[in-house]
C-alpha positions in Angstrom: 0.0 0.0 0.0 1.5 3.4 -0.9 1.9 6.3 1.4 -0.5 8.0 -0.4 -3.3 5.3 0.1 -2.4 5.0 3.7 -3.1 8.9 4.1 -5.8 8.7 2.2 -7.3 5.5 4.7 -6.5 7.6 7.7 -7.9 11.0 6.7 -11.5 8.9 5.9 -11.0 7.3 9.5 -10.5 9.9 11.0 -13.4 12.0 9.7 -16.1 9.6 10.4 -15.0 9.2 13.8 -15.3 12.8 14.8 -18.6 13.1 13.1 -20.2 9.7 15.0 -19.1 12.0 17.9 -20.4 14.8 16.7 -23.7 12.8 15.9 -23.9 11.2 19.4 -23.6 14.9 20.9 -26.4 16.4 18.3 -28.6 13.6 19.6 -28.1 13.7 23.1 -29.4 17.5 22.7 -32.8 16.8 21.6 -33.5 13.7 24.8 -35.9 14.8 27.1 -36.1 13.7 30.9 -33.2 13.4 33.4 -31.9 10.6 32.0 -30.3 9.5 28.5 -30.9 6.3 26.5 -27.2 5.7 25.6 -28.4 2.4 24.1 -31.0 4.6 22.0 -28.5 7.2 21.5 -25.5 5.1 20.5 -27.5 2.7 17.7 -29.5 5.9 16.5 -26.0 7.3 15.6 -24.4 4.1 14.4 -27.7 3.5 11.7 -27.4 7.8 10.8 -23.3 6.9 10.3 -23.4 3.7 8.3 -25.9 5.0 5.9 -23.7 8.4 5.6 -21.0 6.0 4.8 -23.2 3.7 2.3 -24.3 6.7 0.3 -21.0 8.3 0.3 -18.9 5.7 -0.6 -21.2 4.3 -3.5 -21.0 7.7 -4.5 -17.8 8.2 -4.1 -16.1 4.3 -5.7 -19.3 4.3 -8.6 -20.9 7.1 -9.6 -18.5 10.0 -9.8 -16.0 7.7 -11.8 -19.3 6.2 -13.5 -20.7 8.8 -14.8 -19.3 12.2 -13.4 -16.0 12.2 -14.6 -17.0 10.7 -17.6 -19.1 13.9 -17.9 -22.3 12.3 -17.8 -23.8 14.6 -15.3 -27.4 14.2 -16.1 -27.1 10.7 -15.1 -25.3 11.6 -12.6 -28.2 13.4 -11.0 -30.6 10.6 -12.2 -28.3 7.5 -10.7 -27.5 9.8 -7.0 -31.0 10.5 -6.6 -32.2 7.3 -6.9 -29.8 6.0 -4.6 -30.2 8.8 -2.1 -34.2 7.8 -2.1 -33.6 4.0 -2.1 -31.5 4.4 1.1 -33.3 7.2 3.2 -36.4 4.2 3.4 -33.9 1.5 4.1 -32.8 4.0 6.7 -36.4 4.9 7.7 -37.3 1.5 7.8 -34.0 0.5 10.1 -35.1 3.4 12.3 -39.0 2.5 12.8 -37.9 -1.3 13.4 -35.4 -0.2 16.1 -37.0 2.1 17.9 -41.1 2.7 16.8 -42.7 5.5 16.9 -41.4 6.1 20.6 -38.4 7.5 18.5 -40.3 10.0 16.7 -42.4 11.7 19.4 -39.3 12.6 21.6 -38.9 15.4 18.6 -41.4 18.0 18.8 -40.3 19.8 15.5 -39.8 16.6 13.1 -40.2 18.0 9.9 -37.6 21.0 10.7 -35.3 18.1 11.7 -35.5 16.0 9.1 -35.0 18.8 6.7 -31.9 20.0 8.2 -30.7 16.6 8.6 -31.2 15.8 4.7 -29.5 19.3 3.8 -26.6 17.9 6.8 -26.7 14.4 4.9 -26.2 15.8 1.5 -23.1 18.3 2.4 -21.6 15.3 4.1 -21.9 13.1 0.9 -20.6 16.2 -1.3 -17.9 17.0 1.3 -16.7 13.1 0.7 -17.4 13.7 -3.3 -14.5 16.4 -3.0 -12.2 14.2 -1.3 -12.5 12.2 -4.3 -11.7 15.0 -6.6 -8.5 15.7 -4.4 -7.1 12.5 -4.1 -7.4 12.1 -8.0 -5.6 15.3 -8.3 -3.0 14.4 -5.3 -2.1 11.3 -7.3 -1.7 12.9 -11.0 0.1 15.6 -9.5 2.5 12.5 -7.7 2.4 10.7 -10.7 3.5 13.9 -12.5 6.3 14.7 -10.3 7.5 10.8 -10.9 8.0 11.3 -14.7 9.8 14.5 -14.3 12.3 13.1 -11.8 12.7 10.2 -14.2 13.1 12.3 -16.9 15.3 14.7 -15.9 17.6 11.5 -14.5 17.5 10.3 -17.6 18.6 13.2 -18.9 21.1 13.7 -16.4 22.9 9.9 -17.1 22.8 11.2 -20.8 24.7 14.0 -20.1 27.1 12.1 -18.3 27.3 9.8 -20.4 28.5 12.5 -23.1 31.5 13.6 -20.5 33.2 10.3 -20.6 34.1 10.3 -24.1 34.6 13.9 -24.4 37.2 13.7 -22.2 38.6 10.3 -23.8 39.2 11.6 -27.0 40.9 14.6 -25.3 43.3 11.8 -23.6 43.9 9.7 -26.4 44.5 12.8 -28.2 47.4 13.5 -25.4 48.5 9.8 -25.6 48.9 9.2 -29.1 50.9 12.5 -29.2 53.0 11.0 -26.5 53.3 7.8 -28.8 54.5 9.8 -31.9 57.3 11.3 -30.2 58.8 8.2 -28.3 58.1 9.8 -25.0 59.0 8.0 -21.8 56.2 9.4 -20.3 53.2 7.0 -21.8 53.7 4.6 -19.7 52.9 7.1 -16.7 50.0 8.9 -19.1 48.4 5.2 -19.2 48.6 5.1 -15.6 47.2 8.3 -14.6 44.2 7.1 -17.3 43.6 4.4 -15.5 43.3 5.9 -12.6 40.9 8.4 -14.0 38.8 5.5 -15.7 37.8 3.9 -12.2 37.0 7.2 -11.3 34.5 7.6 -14.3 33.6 4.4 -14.3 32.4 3.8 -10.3 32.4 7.1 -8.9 30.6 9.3 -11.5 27.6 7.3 -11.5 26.2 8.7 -8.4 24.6 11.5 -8.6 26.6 13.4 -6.2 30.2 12.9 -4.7 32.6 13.9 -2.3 33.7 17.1 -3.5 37.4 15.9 -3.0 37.2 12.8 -5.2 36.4 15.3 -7.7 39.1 17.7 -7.2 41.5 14.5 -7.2 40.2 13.7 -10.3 41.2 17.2 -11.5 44.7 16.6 -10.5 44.7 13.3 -12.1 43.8 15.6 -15.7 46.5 18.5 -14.8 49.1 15.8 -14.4 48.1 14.1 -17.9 47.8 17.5 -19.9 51.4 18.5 -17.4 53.0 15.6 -19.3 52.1 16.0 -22.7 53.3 19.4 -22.3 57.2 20.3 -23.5 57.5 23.3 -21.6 56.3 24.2 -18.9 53.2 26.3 -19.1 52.2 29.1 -15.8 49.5 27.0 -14.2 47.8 27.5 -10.8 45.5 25.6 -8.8 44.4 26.4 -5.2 42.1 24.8 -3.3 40.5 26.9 -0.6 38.6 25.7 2.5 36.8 22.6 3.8 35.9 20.0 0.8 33.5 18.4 2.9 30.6 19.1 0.6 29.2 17.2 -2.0 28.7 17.5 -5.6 27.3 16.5 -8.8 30.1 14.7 -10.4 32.1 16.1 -13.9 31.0 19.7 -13.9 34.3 21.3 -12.8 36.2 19.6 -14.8 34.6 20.8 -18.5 35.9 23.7 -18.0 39.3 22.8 -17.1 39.5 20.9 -20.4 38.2 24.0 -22.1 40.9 25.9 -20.9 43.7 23.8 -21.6 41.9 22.9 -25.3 41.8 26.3 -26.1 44.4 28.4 -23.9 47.4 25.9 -24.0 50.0 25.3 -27.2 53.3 23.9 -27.2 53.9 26.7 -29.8 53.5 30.0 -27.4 55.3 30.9 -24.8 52.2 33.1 -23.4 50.1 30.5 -22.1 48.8 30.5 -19.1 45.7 28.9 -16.8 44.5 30.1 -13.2 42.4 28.2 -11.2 40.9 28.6 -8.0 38.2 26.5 -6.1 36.7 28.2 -2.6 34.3 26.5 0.3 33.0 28.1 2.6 30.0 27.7 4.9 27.5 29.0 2.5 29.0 28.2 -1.3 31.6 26.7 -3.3 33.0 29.5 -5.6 35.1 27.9 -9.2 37.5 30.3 -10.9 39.2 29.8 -13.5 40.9 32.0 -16.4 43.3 31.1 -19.2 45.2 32.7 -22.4 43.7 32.4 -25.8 45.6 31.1 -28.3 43.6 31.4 -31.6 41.1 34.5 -30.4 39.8 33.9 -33.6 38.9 30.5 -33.9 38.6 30.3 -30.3 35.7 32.7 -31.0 34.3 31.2 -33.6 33.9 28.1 -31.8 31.1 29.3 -29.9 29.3 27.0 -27.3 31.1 23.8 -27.9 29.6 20.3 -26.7 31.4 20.3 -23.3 30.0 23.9 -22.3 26.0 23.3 -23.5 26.4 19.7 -21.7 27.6 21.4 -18.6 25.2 24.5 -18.0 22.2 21.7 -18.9 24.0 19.6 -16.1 23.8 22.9 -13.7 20.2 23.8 -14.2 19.2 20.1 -13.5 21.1 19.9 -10.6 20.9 22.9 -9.3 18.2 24.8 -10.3 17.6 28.2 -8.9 21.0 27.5 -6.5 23.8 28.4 -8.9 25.4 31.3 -10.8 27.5 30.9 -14.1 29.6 33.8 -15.1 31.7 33.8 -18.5 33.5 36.5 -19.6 35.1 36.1 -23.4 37.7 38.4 -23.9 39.8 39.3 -26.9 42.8 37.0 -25.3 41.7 35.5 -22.3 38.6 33.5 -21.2 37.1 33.6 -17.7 34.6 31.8 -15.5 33.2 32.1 -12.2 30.5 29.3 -11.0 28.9 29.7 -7.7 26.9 27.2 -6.5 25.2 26.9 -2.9 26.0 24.7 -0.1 23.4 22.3 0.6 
């Protein structure tokens, strides 16, 4: 049984109990004499409760998804009145065989009562109608809410499913150039990718992660791109405060690759890349700025793959709790991401 359906169970239960009370009080008003009938009074309230509950119900399972919500309202009409008629004289009936016309004589004003206890009857039966209505709504709006979080996590393991290779063919890239050259150094590249791999592999599939496994899986990258690398290239990387927090995995890292795919060549000697990660108790704040190369056809690339995946990524995980900031310049290329502590 869902939680839902358990709620739903307990608000009924609870409802009819506090009207049988209320019923056993309204009754108890209109005895006369010094002393009350609680045998009268109690199965009096008992027959006014289960034919409240009778009409309500077959109301509420039958005809409002029979014919109601199908729109058939003049059936509707038609199909409640009968039943409303059919079971005030079983309840009539009940009542005369129970208690005779004893019953009826204790009530000076009979007509006024039975009027306001029809008028009672039928706000109680439309009162349970409505419940109806809002459970229906309660559980589309629950069923609703289950597609979007399956959605957007579908989304979500697509988008992460684009990282991975992204940053493969970056590291292949950086291997194979290794390869051409005769360097020493693949051995240690292949290593370091390894190492990486398990990370994508096991640790990247939850949805969030120790904020530290992600910057070690930062370092892991800087040591692969510091190794391809001839020369040595200005590069800075501070790490600021507590990395307690967690994080949704492979979004700092796109745009470390971006700057070193687009700041970084063996070829200039005015390359450079700052980055700075800072937690405090309230945010994590990501800067980081690097050289253009080619301003032109750094330009001209636009959006690539890496940045659309990434601010897609952000909204779905964090949406309405982050702040991207990129500033393209004519020969450098900056970006601040904010994002709140939990």
């Amino acid at each position: 049984m869902t939680l839902h359906r358990k709620r739903e169970i307990l608000i009924h239960t609870t409802f009819w109990a506090v009207y049988l009370s209320f019923i056993i009080t309204h009754i108890t008003s209109y005895q006369t004499g010094p002393q009350i009938h609680w045998d009268r009074v109690l199965l009096a309230s008992l027959i006014s409760v289960l034919y409240l509950i009778v009409l309500s119900y077959l109301n509420y399972v039958y005809l409002i998804p029979g014919f109601l919500l199908r729109k058939k309202i003049g059936a509707f009409i038609i199909a409640f009145v009968a039943c409303f008629a059919v079971l005030t004289l079983v309840r009539t009936g009940v009542e005369t065989l129970a208690f005779g016309k004893s019953w009826e004589t204790q009530s000076p004003a009979r007509t006024q009562i039975i009027i306001q206890s029809t008028i009672s009857d039928l706000f109680i039966v439309l009162f349970i109608g409505l419940l109806r209505f809002a459970s229906d709504w309660v559980e589309l709006d629950t069923h609703r809410r289950q597609l979007e979080t399956e959605k957007l996590n579908a989304e979500l393991k697509f988008l992460k499913a684009q990282v991975n290779p992204h940053f493969l063919f970056n590291t292949l890239n950086n291997l194979y150039y290794l390869s051409t050259i005769k360097s020493d150094t693949a051995p240690l590249v292949i290593s370091k990718l390894s190492e990486v791999m398990r990370y994508m592999i096991y640790d990247s599939n939850h949805e969030q992660i120790e904020l530290a496994k992600e910057i070690e899986y930062m370092q892991h990258y800087i040591d692969l791109e510091r190794l391809r690398l001839r020369d040595g290239v200005p590069l800075k990387f501070q790490v600021i405060g507590k990395t307690d927090m967690l994080i949704s995995p492979l979004i700092l890292i796109t745009f470390l690759e971006n700057a070193f795919k687009h700041g970084i060549s063996n070829g200039s000697d005015r390359c450079w890349i700052n980055a700075r990660l800072e937690v405090d108790n309230t945010q994590l704040v990501y800067t980081i700025e690097n050289s253009k190369v080619n301003p032109v056809s750094y330009t001209a690339l636009g959006e690539g793959i890496g940045l659309k995946n990434v601010k897609r990524r952000l909204d779905l995980s964090y949406p309405g709790k982050h702040l991207l900031d990129i500033d393209d310049r004519e020969d450098s290329y900056s970006v601040i991401l904010k994002i709140e502590r939990p």
